[in-house]
N, C-alpha and C positions, 0 to 999 in steps of 0.2 A: 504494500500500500504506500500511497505518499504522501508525505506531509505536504501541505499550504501551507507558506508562510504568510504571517499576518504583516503588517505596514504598517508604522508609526506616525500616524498625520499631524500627531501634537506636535512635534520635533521642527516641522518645517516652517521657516519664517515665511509670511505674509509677500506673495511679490511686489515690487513699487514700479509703479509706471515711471517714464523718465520719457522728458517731451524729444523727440527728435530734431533738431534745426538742422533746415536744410540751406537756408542761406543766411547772412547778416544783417543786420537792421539796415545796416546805408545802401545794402543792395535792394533792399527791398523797399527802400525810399524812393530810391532811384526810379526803379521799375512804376511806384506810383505816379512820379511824377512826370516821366514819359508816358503814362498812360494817361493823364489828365491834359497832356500840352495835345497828343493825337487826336485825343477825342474835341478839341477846341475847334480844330485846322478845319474849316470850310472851303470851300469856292463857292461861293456867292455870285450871281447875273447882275450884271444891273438893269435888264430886261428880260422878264421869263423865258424860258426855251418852251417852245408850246409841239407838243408829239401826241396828235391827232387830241383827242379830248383833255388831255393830260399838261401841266403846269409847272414845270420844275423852273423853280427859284436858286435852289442851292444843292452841292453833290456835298456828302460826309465824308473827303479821301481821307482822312484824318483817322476815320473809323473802319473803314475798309485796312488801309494798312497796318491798323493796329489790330485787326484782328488779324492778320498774318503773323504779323510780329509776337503774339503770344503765343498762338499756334506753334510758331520754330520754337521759342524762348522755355515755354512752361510744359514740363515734364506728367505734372499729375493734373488729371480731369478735374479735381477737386478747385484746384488754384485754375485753370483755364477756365471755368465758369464765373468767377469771382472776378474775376479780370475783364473778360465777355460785359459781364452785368455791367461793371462801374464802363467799362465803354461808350454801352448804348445809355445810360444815364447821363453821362455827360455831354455827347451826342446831344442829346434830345434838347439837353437845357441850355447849351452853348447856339444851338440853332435861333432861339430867339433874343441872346445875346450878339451886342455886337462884334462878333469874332470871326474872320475869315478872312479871306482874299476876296474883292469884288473883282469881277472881271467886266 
């Protein structure tokens, strides 16, 4: 016949999580701060471009290339959404600020 051994669960210390940093505070600055000047960057008309019913006033390149540039830059889906988001948010509110290039 064979013996089982029994396990001592009392004995084992409690694990501690320990956060993982994946980059530095000043890079991670950085990174915000090129992502607020891209999301600014318009081209602006100073007379609409009119494409059959349609009205375009201003193009977002600013937002376009910033979404590329996270896409190369950012490794985990988690931070490429969070970056995404503050994008189209600044996008949005930069559009009726006056910030762009007029053409």
């Amino acid at each position: 016949m064979a013996k089982t051994k029994r396990q001592s669960h009392a004995a084992t210390p409690p694990k501690r999580l320990h956060e993982r940093v994946f980059e530095s505070d000043g890079l991670y600055f950085l990174k915000l701060v090129a992502v607020f000047l891209l999301g600014t960057f318009w081209i602006k008309f100073g007379e609409p471009l009119l494409i059959g019913d349609f009205q375009l006033n201003a193009v977002p390149v600013g937002v376009f290339v910033g979404f590329l540039l996270v896409r190369l830059f950012e490794k985990h889906q988690a931070d490429r959404k969070i970056w995404y988001a503050l994008l189209v948010v600044i996008g949005v509110i930069s559009n009726f600020q006056a910030a762009g290039i007029v053409i």
